[in-house]
C-alpha positions as CSV (number, residue, x, y, z in Angstrom):
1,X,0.0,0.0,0.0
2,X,1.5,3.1,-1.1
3,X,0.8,5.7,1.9
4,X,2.0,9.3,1.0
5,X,-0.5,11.6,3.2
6,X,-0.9,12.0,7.2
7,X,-4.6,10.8,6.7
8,X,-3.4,7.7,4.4
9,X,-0.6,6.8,7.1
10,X,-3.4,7.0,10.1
11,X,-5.8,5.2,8.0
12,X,-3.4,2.4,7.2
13,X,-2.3,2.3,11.3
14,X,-5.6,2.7,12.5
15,X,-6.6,-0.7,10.1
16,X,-3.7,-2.6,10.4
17,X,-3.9,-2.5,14.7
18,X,-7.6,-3.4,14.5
19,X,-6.6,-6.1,12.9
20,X,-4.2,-7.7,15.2
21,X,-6.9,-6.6,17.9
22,X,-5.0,-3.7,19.3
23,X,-6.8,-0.4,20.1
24,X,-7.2,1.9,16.6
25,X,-6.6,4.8,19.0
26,X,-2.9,4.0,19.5
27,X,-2.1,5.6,15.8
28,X,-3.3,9.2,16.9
29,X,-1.4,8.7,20.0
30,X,2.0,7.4,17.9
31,X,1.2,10.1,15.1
32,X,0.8,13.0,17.2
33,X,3.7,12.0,19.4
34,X,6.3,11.5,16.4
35,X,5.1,14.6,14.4
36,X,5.2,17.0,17.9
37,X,1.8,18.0,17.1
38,X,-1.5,18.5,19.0
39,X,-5.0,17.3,17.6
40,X,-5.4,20.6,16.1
41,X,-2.0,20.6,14.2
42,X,-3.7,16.9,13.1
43,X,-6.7,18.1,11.5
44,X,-5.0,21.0,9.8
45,X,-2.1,19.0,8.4
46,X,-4.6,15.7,7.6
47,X,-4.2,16.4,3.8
48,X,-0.8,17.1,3.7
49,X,2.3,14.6,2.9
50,X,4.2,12.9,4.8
51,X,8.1,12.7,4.9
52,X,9.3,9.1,4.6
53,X,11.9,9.3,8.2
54,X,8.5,10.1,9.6
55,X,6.2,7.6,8.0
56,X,8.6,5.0,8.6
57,X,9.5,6.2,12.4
58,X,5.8,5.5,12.3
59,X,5.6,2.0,10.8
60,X,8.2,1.0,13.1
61,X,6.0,2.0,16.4
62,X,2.9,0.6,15.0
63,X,4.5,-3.0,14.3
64,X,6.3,-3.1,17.2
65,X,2.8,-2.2,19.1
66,X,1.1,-4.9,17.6
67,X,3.8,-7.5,17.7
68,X,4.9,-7.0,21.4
69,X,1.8,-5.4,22.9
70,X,4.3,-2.9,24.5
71,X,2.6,0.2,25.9
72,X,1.7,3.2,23.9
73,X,3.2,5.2,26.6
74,X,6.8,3.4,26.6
75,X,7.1,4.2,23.1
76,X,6.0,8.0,23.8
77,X,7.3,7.8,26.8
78,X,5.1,10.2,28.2
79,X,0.9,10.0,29.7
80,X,-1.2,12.7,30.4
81,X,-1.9,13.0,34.1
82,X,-4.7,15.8,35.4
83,X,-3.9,18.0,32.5
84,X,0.2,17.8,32.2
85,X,2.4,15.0,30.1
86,X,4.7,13.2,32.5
87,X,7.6,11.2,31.8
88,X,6.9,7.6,32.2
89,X,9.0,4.5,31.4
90,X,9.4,0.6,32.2
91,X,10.7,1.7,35.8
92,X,6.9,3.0,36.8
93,X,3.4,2.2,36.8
94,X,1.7,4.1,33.9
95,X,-0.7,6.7,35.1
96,X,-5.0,5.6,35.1
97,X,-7.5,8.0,35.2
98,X,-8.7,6.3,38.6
99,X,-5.7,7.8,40.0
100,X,-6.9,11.4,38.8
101,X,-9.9,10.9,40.8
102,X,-8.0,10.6,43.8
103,X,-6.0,13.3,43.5
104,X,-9.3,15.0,42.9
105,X,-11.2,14.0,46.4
106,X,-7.9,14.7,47.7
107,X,-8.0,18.5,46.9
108,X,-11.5,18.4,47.3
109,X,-11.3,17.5,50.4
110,X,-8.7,19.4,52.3
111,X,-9.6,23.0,52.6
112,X,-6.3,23.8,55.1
113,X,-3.9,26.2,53.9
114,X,-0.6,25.0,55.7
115,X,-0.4,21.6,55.1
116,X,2.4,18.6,55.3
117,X,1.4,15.8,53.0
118,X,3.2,12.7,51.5
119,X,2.3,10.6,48.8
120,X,3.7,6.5,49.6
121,X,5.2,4.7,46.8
122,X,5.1,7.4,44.5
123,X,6.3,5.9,41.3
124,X,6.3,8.6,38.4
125,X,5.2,11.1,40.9
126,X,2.5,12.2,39.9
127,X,0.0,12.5,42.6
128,X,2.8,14.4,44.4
129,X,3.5,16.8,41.5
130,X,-0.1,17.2,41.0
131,X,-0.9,18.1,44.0
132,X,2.1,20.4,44.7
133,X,1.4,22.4,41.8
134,X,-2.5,22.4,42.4
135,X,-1.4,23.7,46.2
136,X,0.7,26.2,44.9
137,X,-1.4,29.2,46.2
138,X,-1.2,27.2,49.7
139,X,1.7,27.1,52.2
140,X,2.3,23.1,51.4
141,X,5.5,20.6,52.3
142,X,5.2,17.8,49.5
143,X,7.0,15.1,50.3
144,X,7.3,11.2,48.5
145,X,8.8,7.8,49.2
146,X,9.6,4.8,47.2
147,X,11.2,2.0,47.4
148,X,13.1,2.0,43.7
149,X,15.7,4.4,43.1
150,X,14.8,3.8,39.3
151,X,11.3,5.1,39.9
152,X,12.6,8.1,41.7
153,X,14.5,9.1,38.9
154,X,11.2,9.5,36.9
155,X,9.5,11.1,39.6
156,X,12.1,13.9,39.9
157,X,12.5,14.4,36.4
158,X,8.6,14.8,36.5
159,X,9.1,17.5,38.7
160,X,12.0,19.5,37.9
161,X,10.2,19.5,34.6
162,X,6.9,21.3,36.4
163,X,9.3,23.0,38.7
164,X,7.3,21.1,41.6
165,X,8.9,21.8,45.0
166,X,8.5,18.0,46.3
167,X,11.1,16.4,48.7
168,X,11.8,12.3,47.7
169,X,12.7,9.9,49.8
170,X,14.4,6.8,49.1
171,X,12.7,3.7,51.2
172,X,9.5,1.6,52.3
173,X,6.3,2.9,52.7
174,X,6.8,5.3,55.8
175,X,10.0,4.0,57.2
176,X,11.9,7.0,55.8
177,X,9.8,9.5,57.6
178,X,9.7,7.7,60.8
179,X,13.5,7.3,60.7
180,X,13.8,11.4,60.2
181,X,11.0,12.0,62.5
182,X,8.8,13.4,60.5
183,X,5.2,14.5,60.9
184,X,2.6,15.2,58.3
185,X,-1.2,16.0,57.7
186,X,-1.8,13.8,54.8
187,X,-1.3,10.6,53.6
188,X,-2.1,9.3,49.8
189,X,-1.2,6.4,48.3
190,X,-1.8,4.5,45.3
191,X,0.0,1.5,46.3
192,X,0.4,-2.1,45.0
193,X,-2.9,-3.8,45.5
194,X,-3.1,-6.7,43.2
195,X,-2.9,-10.0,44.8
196,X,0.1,-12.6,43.0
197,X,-2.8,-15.2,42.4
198,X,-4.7,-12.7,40.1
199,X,-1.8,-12.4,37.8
200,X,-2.9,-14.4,34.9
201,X,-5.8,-12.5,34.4
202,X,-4.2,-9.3,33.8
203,X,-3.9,-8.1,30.3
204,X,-0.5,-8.7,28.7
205,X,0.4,-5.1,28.4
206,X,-0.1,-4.5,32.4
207,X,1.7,-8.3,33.2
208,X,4.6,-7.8,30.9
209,X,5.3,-4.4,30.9
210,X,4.4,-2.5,34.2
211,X,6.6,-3.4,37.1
212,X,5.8,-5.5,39.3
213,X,7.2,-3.5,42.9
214,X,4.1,-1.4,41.7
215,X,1.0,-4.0,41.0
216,X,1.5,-6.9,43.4
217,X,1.5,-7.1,47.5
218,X,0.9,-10.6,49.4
219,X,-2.4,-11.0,51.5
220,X,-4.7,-11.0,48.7
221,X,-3.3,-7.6,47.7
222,X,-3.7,-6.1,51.3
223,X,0.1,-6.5,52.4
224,X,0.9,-2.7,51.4
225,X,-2.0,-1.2,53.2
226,X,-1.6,-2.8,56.1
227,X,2.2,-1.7,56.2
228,X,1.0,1.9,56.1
229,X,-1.7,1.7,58.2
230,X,0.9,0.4,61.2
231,X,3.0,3.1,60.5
232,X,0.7,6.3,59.7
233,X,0.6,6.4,63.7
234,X,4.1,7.1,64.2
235,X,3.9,9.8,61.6
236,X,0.7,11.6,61.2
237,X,-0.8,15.1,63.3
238,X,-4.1,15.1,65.2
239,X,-6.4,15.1,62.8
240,X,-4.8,13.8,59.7
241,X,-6.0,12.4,57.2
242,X,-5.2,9.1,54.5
243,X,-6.4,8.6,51.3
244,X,-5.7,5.4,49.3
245,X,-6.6,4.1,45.6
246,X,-8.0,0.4,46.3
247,X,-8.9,-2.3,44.3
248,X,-12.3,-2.3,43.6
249,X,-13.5,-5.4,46.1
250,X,-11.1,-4.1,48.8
251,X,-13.2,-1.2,50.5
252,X,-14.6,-3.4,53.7
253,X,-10.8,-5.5,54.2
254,X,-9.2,-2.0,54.3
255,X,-11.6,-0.2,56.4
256,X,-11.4,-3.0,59.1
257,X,-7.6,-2.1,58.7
258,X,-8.1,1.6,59.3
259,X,-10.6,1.0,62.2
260,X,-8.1,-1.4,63.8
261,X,-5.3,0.9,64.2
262,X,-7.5,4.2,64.2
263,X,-10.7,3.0,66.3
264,X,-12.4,6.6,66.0
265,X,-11.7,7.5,62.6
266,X,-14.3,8.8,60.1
267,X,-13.6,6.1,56.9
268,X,-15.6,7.0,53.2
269,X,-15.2,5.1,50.5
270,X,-15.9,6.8,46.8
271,X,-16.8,5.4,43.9
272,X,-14.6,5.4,40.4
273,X,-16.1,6.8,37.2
274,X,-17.5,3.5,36.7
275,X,-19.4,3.0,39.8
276,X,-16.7,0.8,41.0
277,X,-15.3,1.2,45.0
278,X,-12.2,2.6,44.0
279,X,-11.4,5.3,46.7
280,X,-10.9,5.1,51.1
281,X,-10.5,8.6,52.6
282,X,-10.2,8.2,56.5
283,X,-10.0,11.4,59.0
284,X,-8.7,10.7,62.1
């Protein structure tokens, strides 16, 4: 097939993924990235030709999509996270729009103006970028742990690149707080929740390709929040607050957590987009 316009070389991508049952959607995504253009540049330059590098830069992505089922956003090597691109890579969990919707009820729901929060297991970092930079007309001390030095890397790339004042720390969960003696008024966390045994029915593209320090904990997928949950005592203020992303059949396990080690606390779970438990916020 002889392809010499932008709309013949999205036509030809959009057909050949569909046919090895991939999303079509992945050639705007590949197009736009490789030609540095928005969707408006697209429809304008839709017509136009196309320069061989770039068509074939193209082809290459496309097939290599299709053959290896590798993210989109690896060969980008950017997502779109509450309104910004962030760096992403194999080193850290690719961004969902479940995790927007914490970030959301987490702004929603502290109205404070001096405020210490962390974000646990931060990965690419962007629930702590996020919220530093939506907290930028407050008086806020970001801070962020994890446990991979890889994933760290991303995560302060991610912010120089916002210029997101957010303090990383290298270590598990809470341990590098506690260690310092540090005190904060917010947890979040969107931490590994999958349990091993559910690992085979996990699409390819999250099982291969997303690492694995980020998707799995042990005891059915509650390991992680039971770690924090032990340690938020040791490092939050009177009246904190934690917010966690859950899996979607975990809401009653962890709020039996919370109320264990927080007997008093007032525990809310919210629902995802798609009606689905995906959301704890507890205020102690």
């Amino acid at each position: 097939m002889q392809i010499s316009t932008v709309h013949g070389a999205l036509e030809w991508a959009s057909s050949f993924l569909q046919k090895h049952n991939c999303e079509p959607k992945v050639a705007e995504i590949l197009l736009l990235h490789i030609m540095d253009w928005s969707k408006t540049d697209l429809i304008i330059h839709l017509r136009d030709s196309i320069a061989e590098d770039k068509l074939a830069d193209f082809q290459q992505k496309v097939e290599q999509h299709t053959e290896t089922k590798i993210p989109v956003q690896h060969l980008t090597g950017v997502e779109a996270f509450y309104g910004r691109m962030f760096h992403v890579n194999k080193h850290v969990l690719i961004p969902r729009p479940e995790t927007e919707e914490l970030v959301q009820q987490v702004i929603e729901a502290v109205d404070k103006t001096n405020i210490t929060c962390v974000d646990i297991g931060t990965g690419s970092g962007v629930i702590a970028v996020t919220l530093a930079k939506e907290w930028e007309n407050r008086q806020i001390d970001m801070l962020a742990t994890d446990l991979s030095d890889d994933a760290l890397q991303v995560a302060k790339r991610n912010a120089a690149k916002y210029g997101a004042k957010v303090d990383f720390y290298h270590g598990s969960f809470l341990e590098p707080l506690i260690d310092q003696g540090k005190k904060v008024d917010i947890i979040v966390s969107n931490p590994p929740y999958i349990a091993y045994e559910e690992a085979e029915s996990l699409s390819d593209t999250v099982k291969n390709f997303d690492p694995e320090l980020a998707l799995f904990a042990d005891q059915n997928g509650l390991a992680a929040y039971q770690q924090i949950i032990h340690q938020a005592g040791r490092v939050l203020n009177k009246q904190g607050m934690i917010f966690f992303e859950i899996g979607h059949q975990q809401a009653e396990a962890v709020i039996q957590l919370i109320k264990q080690q927080f007997p008093n606390s007032e525990v809310t779970i919210f629902q995802d987009i798609n009606g689905k438990d995906r959301m704890v916020r507890a205020m102690l």
